[in-house]
C-alpha positions in Angstrom: 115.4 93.3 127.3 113.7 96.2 126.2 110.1 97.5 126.2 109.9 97.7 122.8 110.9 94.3 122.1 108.7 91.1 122.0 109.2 88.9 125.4 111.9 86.5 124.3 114.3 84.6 126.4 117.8 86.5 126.1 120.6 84.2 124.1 124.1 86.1 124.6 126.0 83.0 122.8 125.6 79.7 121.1 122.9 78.4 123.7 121.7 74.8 124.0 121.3 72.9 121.0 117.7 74.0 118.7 114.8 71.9 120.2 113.0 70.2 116.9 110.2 72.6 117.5 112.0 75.4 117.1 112.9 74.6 113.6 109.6 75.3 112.3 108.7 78.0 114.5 108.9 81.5 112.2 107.5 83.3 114.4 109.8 82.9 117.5 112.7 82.4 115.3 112.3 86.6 114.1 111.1 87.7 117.7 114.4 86.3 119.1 116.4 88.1 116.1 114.4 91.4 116.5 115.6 91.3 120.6 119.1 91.0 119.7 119.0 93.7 116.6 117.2 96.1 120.2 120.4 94.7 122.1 122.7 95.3 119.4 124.0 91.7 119.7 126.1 91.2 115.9 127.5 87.9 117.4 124.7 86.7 119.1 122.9 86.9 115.9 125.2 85.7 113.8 126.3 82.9 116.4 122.4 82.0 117.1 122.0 81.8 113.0 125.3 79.8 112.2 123.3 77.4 115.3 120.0 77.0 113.1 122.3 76.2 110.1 124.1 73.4 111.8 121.3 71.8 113.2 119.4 71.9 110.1 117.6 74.5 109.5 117.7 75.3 105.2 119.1 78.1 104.5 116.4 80.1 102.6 114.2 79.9 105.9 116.9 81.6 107.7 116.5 84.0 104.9 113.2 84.6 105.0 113.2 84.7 109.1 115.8 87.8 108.6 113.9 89.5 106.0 111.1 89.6 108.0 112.9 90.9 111.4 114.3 93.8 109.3 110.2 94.4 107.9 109.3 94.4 111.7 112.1 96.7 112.9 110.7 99.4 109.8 107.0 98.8 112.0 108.7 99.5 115.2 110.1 102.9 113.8 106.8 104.1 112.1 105.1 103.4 114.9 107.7 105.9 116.7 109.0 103.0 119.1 113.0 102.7 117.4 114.7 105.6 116.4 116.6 105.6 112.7 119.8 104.9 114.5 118.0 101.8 116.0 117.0 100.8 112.9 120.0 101.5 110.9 121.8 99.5 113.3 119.5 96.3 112.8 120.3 96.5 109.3 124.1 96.4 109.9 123.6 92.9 112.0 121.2 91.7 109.6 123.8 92.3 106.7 126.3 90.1 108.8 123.9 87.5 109.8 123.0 87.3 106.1 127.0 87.1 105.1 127.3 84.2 107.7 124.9 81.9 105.0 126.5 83.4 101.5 127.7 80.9 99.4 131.3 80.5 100.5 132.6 79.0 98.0 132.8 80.1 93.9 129.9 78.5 91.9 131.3 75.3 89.3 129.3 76.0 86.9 126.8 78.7 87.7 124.4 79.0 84.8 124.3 82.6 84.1 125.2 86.0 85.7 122.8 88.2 87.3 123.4 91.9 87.8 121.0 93.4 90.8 121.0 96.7 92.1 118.1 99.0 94.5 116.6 101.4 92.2 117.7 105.0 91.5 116.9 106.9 94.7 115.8 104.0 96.6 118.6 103.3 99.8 116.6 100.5 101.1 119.6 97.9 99.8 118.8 95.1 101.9 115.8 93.5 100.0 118.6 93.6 97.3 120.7 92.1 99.2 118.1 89.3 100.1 117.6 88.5 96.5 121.5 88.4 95.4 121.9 85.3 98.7 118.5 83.7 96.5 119.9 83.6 93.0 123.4 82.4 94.5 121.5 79.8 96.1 120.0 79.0 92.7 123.0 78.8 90.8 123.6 82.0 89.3 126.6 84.4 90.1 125.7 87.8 90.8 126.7 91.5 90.4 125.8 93.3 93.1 125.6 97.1 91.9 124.2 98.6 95.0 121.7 101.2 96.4 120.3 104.4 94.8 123.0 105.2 92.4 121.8 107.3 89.5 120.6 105.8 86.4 123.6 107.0 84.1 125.6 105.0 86.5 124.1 101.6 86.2 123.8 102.4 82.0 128.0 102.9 82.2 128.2 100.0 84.9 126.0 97.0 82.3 128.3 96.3 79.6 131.0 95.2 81.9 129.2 93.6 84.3 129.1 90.5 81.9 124.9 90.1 83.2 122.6 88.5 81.3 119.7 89.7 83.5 119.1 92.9 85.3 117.0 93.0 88.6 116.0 96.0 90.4 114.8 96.4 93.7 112.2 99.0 94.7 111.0 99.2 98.3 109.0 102.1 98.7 106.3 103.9 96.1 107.9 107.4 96.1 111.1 106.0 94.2 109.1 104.2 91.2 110.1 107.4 89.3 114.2 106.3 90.1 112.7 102.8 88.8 111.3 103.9 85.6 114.9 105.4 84.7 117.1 102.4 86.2 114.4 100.1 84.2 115.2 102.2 81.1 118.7 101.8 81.5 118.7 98.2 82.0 116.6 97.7 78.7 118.8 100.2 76.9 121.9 97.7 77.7 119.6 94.6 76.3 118.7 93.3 79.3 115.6 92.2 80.0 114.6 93.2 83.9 112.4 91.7 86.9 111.7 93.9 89.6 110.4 93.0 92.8 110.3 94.3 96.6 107.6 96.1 98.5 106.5 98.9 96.1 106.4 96.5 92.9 103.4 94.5 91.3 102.7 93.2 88.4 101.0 96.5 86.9 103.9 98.8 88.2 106.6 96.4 86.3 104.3 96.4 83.0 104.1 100.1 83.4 107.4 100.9 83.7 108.8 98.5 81.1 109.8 95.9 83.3 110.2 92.6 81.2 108.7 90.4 84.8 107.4 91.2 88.7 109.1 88.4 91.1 106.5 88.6 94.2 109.4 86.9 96.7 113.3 86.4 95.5 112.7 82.8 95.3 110.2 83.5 92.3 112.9 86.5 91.0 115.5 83.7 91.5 113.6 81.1 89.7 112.5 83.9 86.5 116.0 84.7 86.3 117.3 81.4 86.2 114.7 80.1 83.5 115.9 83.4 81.3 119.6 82.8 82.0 119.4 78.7 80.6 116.1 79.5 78.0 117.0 82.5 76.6 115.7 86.0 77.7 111.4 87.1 76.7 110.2 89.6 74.2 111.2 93.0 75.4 108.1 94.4 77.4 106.7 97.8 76.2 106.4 100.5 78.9 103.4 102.9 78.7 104.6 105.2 81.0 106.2 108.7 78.8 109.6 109.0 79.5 109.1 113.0 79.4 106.9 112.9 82.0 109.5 111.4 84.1 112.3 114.2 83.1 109.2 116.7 83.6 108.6 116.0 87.0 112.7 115.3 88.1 112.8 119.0 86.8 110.6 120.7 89.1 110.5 118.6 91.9 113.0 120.8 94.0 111.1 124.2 93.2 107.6 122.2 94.0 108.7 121.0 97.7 110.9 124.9 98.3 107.1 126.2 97.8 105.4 123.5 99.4 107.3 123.7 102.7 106.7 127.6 102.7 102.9 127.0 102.2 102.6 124.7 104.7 104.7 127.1 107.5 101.9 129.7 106.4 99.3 127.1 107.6 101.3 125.4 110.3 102.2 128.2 112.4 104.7 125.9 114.8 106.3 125.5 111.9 108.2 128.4 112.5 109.6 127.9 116.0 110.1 124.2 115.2 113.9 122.4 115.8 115.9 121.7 113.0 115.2 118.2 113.1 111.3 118.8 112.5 111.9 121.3 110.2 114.2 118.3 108.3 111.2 116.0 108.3 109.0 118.3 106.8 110.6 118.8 103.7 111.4 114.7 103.7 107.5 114.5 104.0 107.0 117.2 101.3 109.7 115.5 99.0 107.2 112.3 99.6 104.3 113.6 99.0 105.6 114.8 95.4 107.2 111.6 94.6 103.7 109.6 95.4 102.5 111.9 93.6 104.2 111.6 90.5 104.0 108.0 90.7 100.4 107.6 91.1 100.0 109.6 87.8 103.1 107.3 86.1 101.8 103.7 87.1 97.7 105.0 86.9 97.1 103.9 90.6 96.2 107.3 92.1 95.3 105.0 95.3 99.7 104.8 95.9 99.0 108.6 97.1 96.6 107.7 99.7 98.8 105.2 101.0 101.1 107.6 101.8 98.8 109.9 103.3 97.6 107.0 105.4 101.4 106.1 106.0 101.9 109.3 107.2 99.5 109.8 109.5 100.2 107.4 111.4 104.1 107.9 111.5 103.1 111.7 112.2 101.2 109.9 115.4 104.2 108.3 116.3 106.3 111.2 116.5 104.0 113.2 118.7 102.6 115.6 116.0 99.2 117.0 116.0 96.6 116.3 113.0 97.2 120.1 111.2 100.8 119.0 110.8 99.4 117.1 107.9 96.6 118.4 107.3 98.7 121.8 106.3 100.9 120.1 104.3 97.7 118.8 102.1 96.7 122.2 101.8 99.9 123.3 100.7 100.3 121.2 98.1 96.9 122.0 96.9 98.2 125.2 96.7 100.8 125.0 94.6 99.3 122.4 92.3 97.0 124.7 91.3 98.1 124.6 87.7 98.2 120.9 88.0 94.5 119.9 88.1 95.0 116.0 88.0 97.4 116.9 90.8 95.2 118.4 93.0 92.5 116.7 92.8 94.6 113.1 94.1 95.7 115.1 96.7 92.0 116.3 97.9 90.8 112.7 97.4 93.6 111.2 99.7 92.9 113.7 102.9 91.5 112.2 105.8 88.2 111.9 106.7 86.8 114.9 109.2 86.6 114.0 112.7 
């Protein structure tokens, strides 16, 4: 039992059988998986899951019970309580307890194919994975492309994947440039797309030419199957420019390599930090750009304040003061100067003065 764990009674094997009330019970079911992703415990997990199943339990509420231990694990690291070995590791064990209720056997007659894959840049791939166990569960056989591979890749990957469908998976808002471009290459195979996952919505899939938004991957699984036995929708239209994409993928590198010297000018510690600080401000730098370009791409200038609000609170987690991010703000204000729309999202996202 750790500290940084909710107050659940320790289960190191199979246990006793599952009380009738704790079928139902979400909440205590993820709280018990969450202590024994903190205790490391792969077959206690996937011993305590293959329990549930037995005695019941369906499995797409054993889905949804581990999809939302790994969302709780990514609170536990923003809020600086799990390092990203800690949470890495929880993924692991969640990827076997989620193998432990695949489909074993090969689908009769599965009515179409589905090929899914996390979008370009985005290494989040077990929401992906999450929707592959839901369309198997529907019927359909999957394709499981994996997790921020280029673009190019999935385009040379399509034609023999023998999919009908594409789905991509997006979990956070700095990759929805990575989107746009996996998107593209979906549609340029003949596929129509759904995307889903944390940093989708309805408006982000119209805007980047995604043919439908699946809130959960039992409503991806259910889109895909009606496409898959009716026949696929009128391609969508995108209205985001495709130059503006290749614009920005361009200059990012040079944008952050001045960014991050600004903000050392304004951050003086910045200068004496440890390698590993020094790391995370140029991952926050690369972030900021990415929100960035996506607030301008989708029209929701509001995804950039997220992040700065996202990132205040992970900068509070990791012990730093307030000018860590103010200087970064002021940095890239600095070198957007010949960006005006730019700027002025970044000078409308900065926290209010205290």
């Amino acid at each position: 039992m750790t500290p940084d764990t909710p107050h659940h009674e320790r289960h190191t094997g199979p246990g006793p059988a599952v009380r009738e009330e704790d079928r139902s019970d979400h909440a205590s079911l993820v709280a018990e998986l969450v202590e024994r992703f903190a205790l490391a415990d792969r077959r206690g997990a996937v011993a305590r899951t293959r329990q549930l199943r037995g005695a019941g339990v369906a499995d797409d509420e054993l889905r949804d019970v581990v999809g939302a231990a790994v969302r709780h694990v990514g609170e536990l690291w923003q809020a600086g309580r799990w390092t990203i070995t800690q949470e890495h590791a929880a993924t692991a064990i969640a990827e076997a307890v989620l193998s432990s209720i695949e489909v074993d056997a090969p689908l009769d007659q599965p009515v179409g194919t589905v090929a899914v894959v996390a979008a370009e840049g985005e290494w989040h791939a077990f929401p992906a994975r999450l929707f592959s166990h839901a369309l198997e569960s529907a019927g359909l056989e999957v394709r499981y492309l994996g997790a921020g591979v280029p673009a190019e890749d999935v385009a040379r990957t399509l034609p023999a994947a023998g999919a009908g469908v594409l789905a991509v998976s997006i979990t956070l808002t700095s990759n929805l440039v990575g989107a746009a471009r996996t998107i593209a290459a979906g549609r340029a195979a003949g596929l129509p797309v759904i995307l889903g996952g944390a940093a989708s919505s309805t408006s982000r899939a119209a805007a980047l030419g995604a043919d439908a938004y699946a809130s959960d991957v039992t409503e991806g699984a259910a889109i895909a199957r009606r496409w898959c036995l009716e026949g696929p929708p009128k391609p969508a239209q995108p209205t985001i420019d495709p130059r503006a994409v290749a614009a920005f993928t361009a200059q990012r590198d040079r944008l952050r390599d001045a960014a991050y010297g600004a903000t050392a000018e304004r951050w003086p510690a910045l200068s004496d930090a440890s390698d590993e600080l020094i790391d995370r401000t140029c991952e926050d730098l690369e972030l900021h750009l990415d929100h960035l370009a996506a607030a301008v791409l989708v029209g929701e200038h509001d995804a950039y304040r997220d992040l700065v609000d996202w990132l205040g609170a992970v900068h509070a987690g990791r012990g730093l003061p307030p000018e860590a991010l103010a200087a970064e703000l002021d940095a890239l204000h600095a070198v957007l100067a010949d960006e005006p729309v730019l700027a002025a999202i970044v000078d409308a996202a900065r926290p209010p003065a205290t």
